[in-house]
N, C-alpha and C positions, 0 to 999 in steps of 0.2 A: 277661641276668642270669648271674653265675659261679654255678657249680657249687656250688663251699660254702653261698651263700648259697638257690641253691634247694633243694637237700639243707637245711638249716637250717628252710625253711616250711616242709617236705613234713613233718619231724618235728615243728614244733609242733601240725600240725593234729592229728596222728596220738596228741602226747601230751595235745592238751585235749580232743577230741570222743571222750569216752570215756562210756559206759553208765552210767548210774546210775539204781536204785530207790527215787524218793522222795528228800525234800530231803536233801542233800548233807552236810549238818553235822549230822542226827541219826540217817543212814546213815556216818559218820565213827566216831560214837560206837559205833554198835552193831557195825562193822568191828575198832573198838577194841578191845572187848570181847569180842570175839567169835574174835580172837587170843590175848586174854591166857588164854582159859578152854583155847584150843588149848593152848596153852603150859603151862598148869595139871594138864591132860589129864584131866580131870573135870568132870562140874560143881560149879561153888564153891558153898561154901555163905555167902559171904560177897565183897560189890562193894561196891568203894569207886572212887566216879568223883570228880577232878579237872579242873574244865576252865577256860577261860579265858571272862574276861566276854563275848565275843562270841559263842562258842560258846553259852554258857545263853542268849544274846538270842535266837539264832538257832533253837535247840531249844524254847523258852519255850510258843510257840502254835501249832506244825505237826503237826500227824497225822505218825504215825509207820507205814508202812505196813507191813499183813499183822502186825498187831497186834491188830485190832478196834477201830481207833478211837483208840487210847491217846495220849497226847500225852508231851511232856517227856526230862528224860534217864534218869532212870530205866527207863522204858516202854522206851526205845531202848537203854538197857545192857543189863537182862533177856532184850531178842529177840535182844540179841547171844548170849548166855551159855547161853541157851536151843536158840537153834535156828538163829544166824547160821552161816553157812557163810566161815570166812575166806578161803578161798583167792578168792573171789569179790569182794572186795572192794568197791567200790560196789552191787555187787550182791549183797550179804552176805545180805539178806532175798529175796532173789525166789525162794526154794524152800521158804520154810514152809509147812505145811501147817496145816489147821484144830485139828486135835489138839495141833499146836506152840503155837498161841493161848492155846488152854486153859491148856498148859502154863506158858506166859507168865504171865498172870494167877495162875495157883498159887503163884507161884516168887515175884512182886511180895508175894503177900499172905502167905507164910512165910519168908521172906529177907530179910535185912536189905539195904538196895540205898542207899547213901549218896552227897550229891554235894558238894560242898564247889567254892570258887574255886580255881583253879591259882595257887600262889606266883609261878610261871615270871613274867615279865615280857613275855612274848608275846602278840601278840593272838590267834593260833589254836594253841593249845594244849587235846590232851584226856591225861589218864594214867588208866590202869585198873589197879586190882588186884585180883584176886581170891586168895580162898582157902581151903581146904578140905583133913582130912583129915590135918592137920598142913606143908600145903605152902604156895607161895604163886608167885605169879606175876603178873609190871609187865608193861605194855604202854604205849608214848608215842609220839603221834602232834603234830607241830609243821610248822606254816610251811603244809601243803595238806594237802586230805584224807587221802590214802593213804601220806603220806610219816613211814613208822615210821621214828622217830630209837633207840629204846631197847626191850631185851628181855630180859625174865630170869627164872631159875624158881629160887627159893630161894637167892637171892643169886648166885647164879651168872649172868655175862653172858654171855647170847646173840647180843647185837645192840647195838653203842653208835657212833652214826652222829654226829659233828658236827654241830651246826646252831648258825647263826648269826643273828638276826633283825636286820635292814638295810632304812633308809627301802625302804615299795615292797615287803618280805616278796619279794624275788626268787626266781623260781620255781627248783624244780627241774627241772632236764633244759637242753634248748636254751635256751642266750643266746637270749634275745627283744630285749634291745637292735638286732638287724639288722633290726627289724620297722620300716618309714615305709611313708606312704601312696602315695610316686610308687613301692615296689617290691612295696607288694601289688599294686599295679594291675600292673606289669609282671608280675608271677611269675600275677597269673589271667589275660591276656593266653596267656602260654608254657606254663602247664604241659601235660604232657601229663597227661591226665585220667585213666588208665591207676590213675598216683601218688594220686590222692584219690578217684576214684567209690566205693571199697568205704568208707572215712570217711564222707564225705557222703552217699552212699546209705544207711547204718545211721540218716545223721541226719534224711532225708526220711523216710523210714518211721517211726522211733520217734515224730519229733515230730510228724507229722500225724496219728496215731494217737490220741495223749491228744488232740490239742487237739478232734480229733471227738469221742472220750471227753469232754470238756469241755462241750461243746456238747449234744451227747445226754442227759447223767449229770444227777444235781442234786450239785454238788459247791461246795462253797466257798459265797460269796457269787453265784454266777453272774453273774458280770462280765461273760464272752463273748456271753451269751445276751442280757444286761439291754443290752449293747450292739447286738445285731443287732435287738432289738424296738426301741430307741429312734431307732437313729439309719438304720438302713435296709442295702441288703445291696450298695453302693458298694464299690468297691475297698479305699479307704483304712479305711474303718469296721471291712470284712471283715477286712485285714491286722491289727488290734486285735484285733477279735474274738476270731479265732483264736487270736491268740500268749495273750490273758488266757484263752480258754476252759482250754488247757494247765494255765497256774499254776493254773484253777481247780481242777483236775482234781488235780493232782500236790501243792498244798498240802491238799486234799483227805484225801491219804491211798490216790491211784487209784496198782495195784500194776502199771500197766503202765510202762517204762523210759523214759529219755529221755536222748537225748547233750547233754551237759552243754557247756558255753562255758566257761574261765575260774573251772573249779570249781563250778561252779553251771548247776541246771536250769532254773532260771527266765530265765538268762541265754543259755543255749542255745536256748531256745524263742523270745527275742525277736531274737535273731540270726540264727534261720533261717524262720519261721512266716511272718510277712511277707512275706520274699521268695519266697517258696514261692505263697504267695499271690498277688503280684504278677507271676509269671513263668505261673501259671495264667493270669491278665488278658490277657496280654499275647501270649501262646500264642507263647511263644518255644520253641526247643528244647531237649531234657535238658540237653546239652551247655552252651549256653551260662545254664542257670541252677545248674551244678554251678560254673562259675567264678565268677558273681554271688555263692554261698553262699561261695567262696573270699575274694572280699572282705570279705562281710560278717561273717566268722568271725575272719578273720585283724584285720581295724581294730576289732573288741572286744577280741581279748588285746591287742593294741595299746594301745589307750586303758586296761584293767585294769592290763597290767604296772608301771605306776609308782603304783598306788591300791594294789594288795595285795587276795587273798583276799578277804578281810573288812573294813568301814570302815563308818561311819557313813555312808558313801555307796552311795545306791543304786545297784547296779551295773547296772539295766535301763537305765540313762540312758546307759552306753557301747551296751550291745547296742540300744538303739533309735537310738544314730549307726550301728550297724554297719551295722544290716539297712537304714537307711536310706542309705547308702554301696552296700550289694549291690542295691537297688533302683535308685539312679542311674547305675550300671554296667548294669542291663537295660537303661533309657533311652538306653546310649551314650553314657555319660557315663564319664571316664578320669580320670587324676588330679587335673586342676587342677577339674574340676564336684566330683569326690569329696571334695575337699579343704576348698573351699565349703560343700558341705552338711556334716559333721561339726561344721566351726567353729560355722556356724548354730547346731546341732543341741545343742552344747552351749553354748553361751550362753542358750538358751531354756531349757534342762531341767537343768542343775545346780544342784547344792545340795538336791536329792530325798534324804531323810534312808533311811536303813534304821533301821525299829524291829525289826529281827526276820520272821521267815519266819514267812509266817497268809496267811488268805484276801486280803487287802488289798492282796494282791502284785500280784493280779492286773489289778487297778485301776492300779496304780502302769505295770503294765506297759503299758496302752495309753496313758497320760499320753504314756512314754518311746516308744513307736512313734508318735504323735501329734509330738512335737519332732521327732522325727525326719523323716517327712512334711513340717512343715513347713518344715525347713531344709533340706529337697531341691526344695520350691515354689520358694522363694524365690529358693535357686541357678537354677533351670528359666526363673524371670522376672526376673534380671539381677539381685537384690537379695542383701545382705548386713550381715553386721554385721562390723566395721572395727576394726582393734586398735586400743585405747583405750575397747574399750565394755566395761567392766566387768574381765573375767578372762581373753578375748580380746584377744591381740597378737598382731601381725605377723607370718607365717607358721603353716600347721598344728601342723607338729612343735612349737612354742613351745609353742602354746595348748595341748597335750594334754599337755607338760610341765609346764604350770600348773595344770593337773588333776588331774594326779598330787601336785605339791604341797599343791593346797587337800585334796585326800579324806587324801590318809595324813597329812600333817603339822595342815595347821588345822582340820580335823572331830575331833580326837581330845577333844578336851573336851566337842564336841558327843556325840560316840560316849560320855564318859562320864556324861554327863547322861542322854542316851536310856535309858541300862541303867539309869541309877537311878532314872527315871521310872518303867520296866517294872517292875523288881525292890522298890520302894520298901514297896511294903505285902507283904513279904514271898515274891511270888509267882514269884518264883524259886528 
């Protein structure tokens, strides 16, 4: 592998496997907010939140952590305004204290806290403004969570950053175009482990943490748990378990952190739980399940990069190819098995809708660890699904290019039904 191109993984891992408290898009908002009030340099007596329709799907029904429970964006503008710490960004909430709760709920029931749709024509767009005292101060965040495009305090610009939204919402930072699967395999083959054990060790520890918080806790639906009583404490059942006990935990509202995937906690959990799980089974060494998670991290932004952020598509359904890619690399399985099980993987399990982030995630998530499993059986026992079977053709890189076409371009209707199913009796 040349240099550019392995300098190029080493900074995606470094820019997706990043920290974050609690679901992503209404720790986005309260990051939001929780700037503009910087910026304001008070507290307002007056928020007015803009966001786009995925954003309110996605805020609609998740606990909003170290709030007391609170739901919506509102709950998550206030803790910004209140008591978020911006410089922390994903982690904007993880330093409030019980007194700050309070203070939250005061703030909600004598402040005016407004949400209105984003005009913008984005699918992830939030804008905040507060004001107070005779001041006023924007904040706007577009395209990923933390990526502030605009800044300003009494008309005055702080911060005015281009953004441009293109099929696929192309990320910021590293071209991910260099990402295929014959050069993740090569680049966890080479790397030296030096370059990713302190990434992926943040990501062993945060995410085994919740998902036993998961398992322990009563949180969510208890997916993880309802899983290990029903169906037994097997490998394959276990790797489910675990990765949903997580969502149960974190859609919960539990304040402990988790390295995210591709924007998202829930996508991180399913990308790495499993295989975390499976390299336990199998009692391989650190070493080689730190490259396993190399795989399986790196073939989820892979398969996201051309779906975008947010979409009507479930994005557990790439992280349940990933972690099932990082599983058939413990197996000793290299590019052309890896390549097999993905195609599987998604031929089984696409078309898994996103209604929004709630307990249900969690479920969703072992579906998606589940296809995945089985289009690594399948590849294990010579079997396959053959271009011409439905949205699978001929070569990987195609099919996961057709994935990306079906989530960002032909779900967007379905994406706008879903929100109006949600929001329809008003409850957005």
């Amino acid at each position: 592998m040349d240099q550019e191109t392995y300098d190029a993984y080493v900074a995606i891992l470094e820019e997706e496997l990043v920290c974050a408290m609690g679901c992503t898009e209404p720790i986005a908002v309260a990051y939001c907010a929780a700037l503009a009030r910087q910026t304001l340099g008070a507290l307002p007596e007056r928020v007015e939140v803009a966001a786009s329709a995925n954003i309110i799907k996605n805020v609609k029904s998740v606990v909003v952590p170290n709030t007391g429970g609170a739901r919506g964006i509102e709950a998550a503008a206030a803790a910004g305004v209140v008591a978020g710490a911006a410089d922390a960004k994903l982690e904007v909430l993880a330093a409030v204290t019980g007194e700050q709760i309070s203070e939250m709920r005061d703030y909600l029931a004598t402040h005016e806290v407004t949400v209105a749709p984003s005009e913008r024509p984005w699918i992830f767009d939030i804008q905040v403004r507060v004001s107070g005292d005779g001041h006023e101060a924007f904040c706007e965040i577009a395209g990923a969570h933390t990526n502030v495009i605009h800044v300003e305090r009494d008309g005055e610009v702080l911060l005015d950053m281009p953004f441009e939204e293109e099929a696929g919402e192309k990320d910021a930072g590293t071209d991910r175009g260099c990402l295929s699967i014959e050069r993740i395999v090569a680049f966890a083959d080479e790397v030296n482990l030096e370059d990713v054990k302190q990434v992926l060790g943040r990501q062993i520890a945060c995410n085994t943490a919740i998902a036993q918080e998961g398992l322990h806790g009563s949180w969510g639906a208890n997916i993880g748990s309802v899983l290990l009583s029903a169906y037994g404490d097997g490998v394959a059942n276990r790797a489910k378990a675990w990765a949903a006990a997580g969502s149960d935990a974190r859609m919960g509202g539990c304040e402990l952190p988790v390295v995210i995937n591709s924007g998202s906690g829930n996508q991180g959990l399913t990308a790495s739980v499993p295989v975390i799980v499976y390299a336990q089974e199998l009692g391989v060494s650190h070493d080689e399940l730190l490259r396993a998670l190399v795989v399986s991290n790196l073939v989820t932004i892979h398969l996201k990069t051309g779906i975008g952020r947010l979409s009507a598509y479930c994005g557990a359904t790439s992280a349940g190819a990933g972690a099932a890619a990082g599983i058939t690399y413990l197996y000793g399985g290299r590019a052309d098995e890896i390549s097999h099980t993905v195609v599987n993987a998604i031929a089984i399990d696409s078309g898994m809708v996103c209604d929004g982030a709630k307990a249900s995630c969690a479920a969703k998530i072992a579906s998606a660890v589940e296809a995945g499993l089985l289009g690594m059986q399948m590849q294990r026992q010579g079997k396959q699904f053959y271009g011409g079977d439905g949205i699978v053709v001929k070569g990987v890189e195609n099919t996961i290019r057709n994935v990306g076409v079906l989530a960002a371009q032909g779900m967007r209707e379905t994406d706008r039904t879903i929100i109006e199913l949600m929001c329809g009796t008003g409850a957005c």
